[in-house]
N, C-alpha and C positions, 0 to 999 in steps of 0.2 A: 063277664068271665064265664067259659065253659067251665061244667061243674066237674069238679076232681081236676082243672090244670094246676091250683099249685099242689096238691098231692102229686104229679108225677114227676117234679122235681126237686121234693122234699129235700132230698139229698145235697144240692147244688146250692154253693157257696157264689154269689155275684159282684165282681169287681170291675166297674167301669169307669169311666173319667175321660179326662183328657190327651190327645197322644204328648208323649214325654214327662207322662206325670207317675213312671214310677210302676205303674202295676207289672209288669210282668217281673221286673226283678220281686217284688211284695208278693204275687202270686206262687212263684216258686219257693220263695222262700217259707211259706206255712204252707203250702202242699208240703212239704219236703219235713217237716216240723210235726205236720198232725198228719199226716199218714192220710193225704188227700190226694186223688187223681188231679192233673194238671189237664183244664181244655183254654188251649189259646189260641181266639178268636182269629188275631193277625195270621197264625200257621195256617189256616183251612181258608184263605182268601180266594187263592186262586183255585184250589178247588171250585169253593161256592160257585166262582164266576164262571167255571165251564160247566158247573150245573143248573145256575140260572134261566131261565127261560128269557127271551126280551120281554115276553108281554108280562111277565113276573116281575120284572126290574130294568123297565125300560132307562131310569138315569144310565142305570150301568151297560145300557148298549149305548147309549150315545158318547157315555165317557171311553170307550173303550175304542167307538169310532175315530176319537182326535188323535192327532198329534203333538207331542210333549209341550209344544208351546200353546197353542190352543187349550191345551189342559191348564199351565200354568202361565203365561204371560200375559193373553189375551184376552182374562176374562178380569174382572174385579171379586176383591177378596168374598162380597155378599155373594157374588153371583157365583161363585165356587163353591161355600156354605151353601144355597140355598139345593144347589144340584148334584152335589154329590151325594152317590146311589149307597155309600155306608153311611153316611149323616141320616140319609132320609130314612134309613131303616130296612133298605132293599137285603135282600136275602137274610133274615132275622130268623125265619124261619126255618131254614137249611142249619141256623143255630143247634135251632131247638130237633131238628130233628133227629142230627149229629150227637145229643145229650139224650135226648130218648135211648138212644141207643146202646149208650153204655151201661154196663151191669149196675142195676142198684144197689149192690152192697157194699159200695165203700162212697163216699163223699168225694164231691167233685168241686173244684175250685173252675170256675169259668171266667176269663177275664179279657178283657179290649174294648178299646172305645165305642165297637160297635155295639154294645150292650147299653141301649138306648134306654131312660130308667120308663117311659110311656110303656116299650113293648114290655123292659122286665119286668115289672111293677105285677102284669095278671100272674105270671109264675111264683110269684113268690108265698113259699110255705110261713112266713113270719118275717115282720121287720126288718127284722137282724140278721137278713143271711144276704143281704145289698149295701154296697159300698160305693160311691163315688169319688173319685178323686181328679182334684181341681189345681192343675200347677199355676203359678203364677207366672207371666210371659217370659220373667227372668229365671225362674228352674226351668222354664220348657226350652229355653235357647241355650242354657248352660246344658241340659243336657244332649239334646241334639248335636253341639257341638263336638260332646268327649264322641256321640257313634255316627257322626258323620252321616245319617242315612238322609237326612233331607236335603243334604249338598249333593249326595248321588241321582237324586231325583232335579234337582236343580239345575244340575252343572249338566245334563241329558238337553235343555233347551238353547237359544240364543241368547236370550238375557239374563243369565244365570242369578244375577243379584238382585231382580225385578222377579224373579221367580222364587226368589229364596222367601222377599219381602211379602208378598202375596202366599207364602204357606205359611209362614208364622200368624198373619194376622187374619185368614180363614180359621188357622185353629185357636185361636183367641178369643173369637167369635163363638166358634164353638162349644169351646167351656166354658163362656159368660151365659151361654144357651143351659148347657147342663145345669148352672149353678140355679137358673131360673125355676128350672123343672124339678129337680130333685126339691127345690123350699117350696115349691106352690104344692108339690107330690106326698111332703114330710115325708121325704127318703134322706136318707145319712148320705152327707161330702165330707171331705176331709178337703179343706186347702192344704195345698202341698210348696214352701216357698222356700227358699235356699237356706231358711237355718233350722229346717229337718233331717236330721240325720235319717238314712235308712233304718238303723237298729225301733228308733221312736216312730218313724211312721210303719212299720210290720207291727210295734205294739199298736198303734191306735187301729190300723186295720185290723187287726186281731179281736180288736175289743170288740170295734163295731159289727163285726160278722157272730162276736159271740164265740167266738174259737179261746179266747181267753177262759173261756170256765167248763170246755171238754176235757 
């Protein structure tokens, strides 16, 4: 760890997990509660990706080279996890630069999947200011369902139902990956599974960030 990087983001509240598990609704909703600035990772995507460099995040020129089905039918679920340029952590640092850059005097809540706990782990001022969260495959398909967004990315190729099957169980993958990292890391997850009300998983993410006794 470079000396003073968790003091330059003292301020910064960390919620990661898995996609469909809930953070960005649980992010606004205690930003909005404790009087925290809102940075969400998935908004500044396509930014990043026209600020990227290739030799900076070569997966994300090669993903960016295919075509929808080459992206999702034609590869297998590992080989999806293994290449994909937000899994592997490409552009983490266009994160952090994007957070340098906002005023330190208010608290920042930063949250998406791509807040990998390996890179956040050196930033962190204390424990208690990272959170994980881990849906189980039945909230993460219940909820993709009510927003529809992974059918838009699905229904874009030729086998829309082979494509659908292969995003669910890359991101499955996924957070069996995070669930690893964050118990080998003793970083805080919350499982997230269908008989979590949101009111109770904003208290338990509350707790765990510590926001509970501001």
């Amino acid at each position: 760890m470079s000396p003073g990087r968790d003091a330059a983001l003292s301020h910064v509240y960390w919620i990661g997990g898995g996609s469909g598990a809930g953070k960005s609704t649980i992010a606004r909703r205690l930003a909005a509660r404790h009087g925290l600035r809102l940075y969400a990772t998935d908004d500044v995507m396509t930014d990043h990706a026209r600020r990227a460099s290739p030799e900076d995040c070569p997966a994300l020129a090669e993903f960016a080279a295919m075509d929808m089905d080459e992206r999702w039918c034609h590869r297998d679920p590992v080989t999806m996890l293994e290449t994909f340029h937000w899994y592997r952590g490409e552009g983490f640092g266009l994160i952090v630069e994007d957070l340098l850059r906002l005023p330190p005097d208010r608290g920042v809540i930063a949250e998406g999947f791509r807040l990998l706990p390996h890179l956040v782990q050196p930033w962190l001022a204390a424990h208690r200011r990272a959170v994980w969260l881990l849906p189980t495959p039945e909230f993460r398909r219940a909820a993709f369902e009510r927003r529809g967004s992974l059918w838009n990315i699905a229904g874009r190729t030729s086998d829309p139902d082979r494509a659908l099957r292969n995003l669910f169980e890359r991101d499955r993958l996924f957070t069996d990956r995070l669930a690893v990292e964050t118990r080998r890391r003793h970083l805080p997850a919350i499982r997230v599974d269908t008989s979590v009300t949101e009111d109770a998983l904003a208290e338990r993410v509350a707790a765990a960030l510590g926001l509970a006794d501001r």
